[in-house]
C-alpha positions as CSV (number, residue, x, y, z in Angstrom):
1,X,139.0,28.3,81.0
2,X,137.3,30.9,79.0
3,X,134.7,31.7,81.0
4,X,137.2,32.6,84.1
5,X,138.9,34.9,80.9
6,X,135.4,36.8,80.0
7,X,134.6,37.2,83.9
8,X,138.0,38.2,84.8
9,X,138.2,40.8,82.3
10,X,134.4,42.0,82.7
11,X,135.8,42.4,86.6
12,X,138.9,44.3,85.8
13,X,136.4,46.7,82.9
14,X,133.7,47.3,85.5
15,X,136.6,47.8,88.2
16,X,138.5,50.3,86.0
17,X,135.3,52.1,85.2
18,X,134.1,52.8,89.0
19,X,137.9,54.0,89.3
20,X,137.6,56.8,86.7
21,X,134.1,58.0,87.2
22,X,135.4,58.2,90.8
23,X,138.4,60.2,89.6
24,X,136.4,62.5,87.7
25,X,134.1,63.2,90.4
26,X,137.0,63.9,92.7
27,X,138.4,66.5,90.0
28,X,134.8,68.3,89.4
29,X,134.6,68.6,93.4
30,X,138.3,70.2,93.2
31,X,137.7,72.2,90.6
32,X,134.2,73.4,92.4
33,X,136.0,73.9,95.8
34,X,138.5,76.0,94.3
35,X,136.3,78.1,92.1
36,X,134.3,78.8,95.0
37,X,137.0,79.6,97.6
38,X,138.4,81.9,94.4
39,X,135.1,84.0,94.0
40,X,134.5,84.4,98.2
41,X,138.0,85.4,98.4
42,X,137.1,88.1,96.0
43,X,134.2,89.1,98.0
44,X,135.8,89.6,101.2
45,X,139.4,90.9,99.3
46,X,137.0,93.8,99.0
47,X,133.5,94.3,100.3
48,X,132.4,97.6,100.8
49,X,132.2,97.8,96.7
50,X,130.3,95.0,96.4
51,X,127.9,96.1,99.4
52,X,128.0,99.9,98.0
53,X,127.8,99.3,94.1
54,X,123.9,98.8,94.2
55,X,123.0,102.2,95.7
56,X,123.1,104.9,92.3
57,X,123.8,108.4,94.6
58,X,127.2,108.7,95.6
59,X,127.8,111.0,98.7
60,X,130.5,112.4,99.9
61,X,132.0,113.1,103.6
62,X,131.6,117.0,102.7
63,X,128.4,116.8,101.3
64,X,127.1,114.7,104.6
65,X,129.0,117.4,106.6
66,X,127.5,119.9,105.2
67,X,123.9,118.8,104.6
68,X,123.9,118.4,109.0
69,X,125.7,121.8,110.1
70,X,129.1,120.0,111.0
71,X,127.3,117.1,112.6
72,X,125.8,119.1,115.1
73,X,124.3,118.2,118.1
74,X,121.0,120.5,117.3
75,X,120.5,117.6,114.1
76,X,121.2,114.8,116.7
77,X,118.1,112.2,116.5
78,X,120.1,109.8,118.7
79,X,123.0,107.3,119.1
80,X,123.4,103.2,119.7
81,X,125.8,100.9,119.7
82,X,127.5,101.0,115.9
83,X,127.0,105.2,115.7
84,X,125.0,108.5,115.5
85,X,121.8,109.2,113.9
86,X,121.6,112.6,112.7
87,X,119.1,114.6,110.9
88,X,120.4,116.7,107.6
89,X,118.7,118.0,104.5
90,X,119.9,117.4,101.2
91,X,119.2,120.2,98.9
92,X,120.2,118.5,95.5
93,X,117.3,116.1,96.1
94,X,115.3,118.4,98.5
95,X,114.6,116.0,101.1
96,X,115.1,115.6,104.4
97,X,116.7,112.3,105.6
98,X,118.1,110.5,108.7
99,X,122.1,109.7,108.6
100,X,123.7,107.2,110.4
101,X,127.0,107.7,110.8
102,X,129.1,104.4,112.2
103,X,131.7,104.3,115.1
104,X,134.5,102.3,113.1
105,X,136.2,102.2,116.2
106,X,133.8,99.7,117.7
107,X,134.5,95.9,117.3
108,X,131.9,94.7,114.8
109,X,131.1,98.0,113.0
110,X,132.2,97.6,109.5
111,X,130.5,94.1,109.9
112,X,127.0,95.7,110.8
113,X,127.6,98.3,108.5
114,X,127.8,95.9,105.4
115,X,125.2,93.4,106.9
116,X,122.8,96.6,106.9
117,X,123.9,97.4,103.4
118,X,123.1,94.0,102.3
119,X,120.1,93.0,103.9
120,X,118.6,96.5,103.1
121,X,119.4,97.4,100.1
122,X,116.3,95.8,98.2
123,X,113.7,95.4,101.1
124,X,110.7,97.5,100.4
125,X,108.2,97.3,103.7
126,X,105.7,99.7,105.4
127,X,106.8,99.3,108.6
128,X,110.5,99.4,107.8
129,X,112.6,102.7,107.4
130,X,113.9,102.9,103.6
131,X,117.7,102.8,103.1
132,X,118.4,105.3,100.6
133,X,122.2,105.2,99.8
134,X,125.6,104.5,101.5
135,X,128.5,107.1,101.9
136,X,132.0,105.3,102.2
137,X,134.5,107.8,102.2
138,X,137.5,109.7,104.1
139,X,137.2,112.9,106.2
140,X,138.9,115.7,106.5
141,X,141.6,114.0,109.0
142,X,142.4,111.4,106.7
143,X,140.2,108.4,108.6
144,X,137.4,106.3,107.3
145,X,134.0,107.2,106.9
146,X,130.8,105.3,106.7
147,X,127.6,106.7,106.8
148,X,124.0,105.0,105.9
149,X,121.2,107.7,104.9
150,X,117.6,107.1,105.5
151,X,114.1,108.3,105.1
152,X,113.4,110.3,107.7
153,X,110.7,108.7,110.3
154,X,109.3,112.3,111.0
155,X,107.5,111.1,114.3
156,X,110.0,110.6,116.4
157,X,111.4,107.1,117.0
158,X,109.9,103.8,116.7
159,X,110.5,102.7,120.4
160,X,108.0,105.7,121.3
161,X,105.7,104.4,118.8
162,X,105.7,100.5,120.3
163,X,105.9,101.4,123.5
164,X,104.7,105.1,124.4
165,X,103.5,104.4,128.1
166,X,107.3,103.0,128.7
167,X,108.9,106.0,127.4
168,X,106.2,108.5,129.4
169,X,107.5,106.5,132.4
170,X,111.3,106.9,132.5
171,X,110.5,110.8,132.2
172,X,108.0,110.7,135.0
173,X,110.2,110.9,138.6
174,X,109.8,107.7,139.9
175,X,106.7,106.3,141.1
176,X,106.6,105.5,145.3
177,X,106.8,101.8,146.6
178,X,102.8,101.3,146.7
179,X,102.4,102.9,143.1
180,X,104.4,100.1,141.4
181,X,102.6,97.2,144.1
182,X,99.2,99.1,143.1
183,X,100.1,98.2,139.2
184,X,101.4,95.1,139.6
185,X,98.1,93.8,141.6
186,X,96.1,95.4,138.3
187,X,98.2,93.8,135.9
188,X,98.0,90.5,137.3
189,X,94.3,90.8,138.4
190,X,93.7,91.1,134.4
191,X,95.5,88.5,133.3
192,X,94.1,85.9,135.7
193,X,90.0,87.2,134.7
194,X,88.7,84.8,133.0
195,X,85.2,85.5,131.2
């Protein structure tokens, strides 16, 4: 009888001690969840500080305005899908620099615009532009302004660098009918030679 005593109440110990270490790990994963849903819901309650609070210069909207002639289309590098490129010179730092200034009206622009922030605010690489600083700010009419400043890639545009023949070619009128066959027959006559 005493033996079915000791293993009964070794059964109901061991039994009670898997059910409280399971407890407690269900608590820590709670606690864990909702500390973590807590700090992302800080994040994204506001992002543009934490994207923006890396860069040291602060620049405003007038500053920006002024340092490109009103945005004018004689500092215009260019324009894609999120905004404008413009070309300004800052005279507190004396430098020259490219500005991108972001459509907000575009689906998916404030979401580029901190992706940028955050994937280039510490990259350091030859062959990619430097992000300087971010200007988030309001213009004059009361609406929302984003901006990202760059060095300035004096040398026209990367695309001209990679590819100069392509961008020669959409200048050139276009070529006849036996032009292009003539160029295809090359290119394919190269790439079947075998040495």
């Amino acid at each position: 009888m005493e033996t079915s005593y000791f293993s009964l109440s070794k059964k109901v110990s061991i039994g009670v001690s898997v059910g409280v270490a399971l407890l407690l790990m269900v608590f820590i994963a709670y606690i864990s969840l909702h500390w973590f849903i807590k700090i992302k819901n800080q994040q994204t309650s506001n992002p543009t500080s934490s994207a923006l609070e890396v860069f040291h210069g602060k620049i405003s909207y007038a500053y920006l305005r002024n340092a490109t002639d009103g945005f004018s289309s004689s500092n215009l590098i260019g324009s894609g899908g999120f905004g404008t490129v413009f070309k300004a010179f800052l005279p507190i730092e004396n430098k020259v620099v490219a500005v991108k200034v972001l459509n907000l009206h575009r689906r998916g622009a404030m979401k580029s615009f901190l992706t940028e922030c955050e994937s280039l605010k510490d990259v350091r690489h030859r062959n990619l532009v430097k992000l300087m600083t971010a200007c988030s700010s309001i213009d004059f009419q009361g609406n929302e302004f984003r901006a990202l400043i760059y060095e300035l890639m004096p040398n026209r545009s990367l695309d001209m660098w990679l590819h100069p023949e392509e961008v020669e070619e959409t200048r050139r009128p276009s070529r006849t009918l036996t032009d292009k066959t003539l160029r295809c027959k090359r290119r394919s006559y190269c790439l079947s030679y075998k040495p």
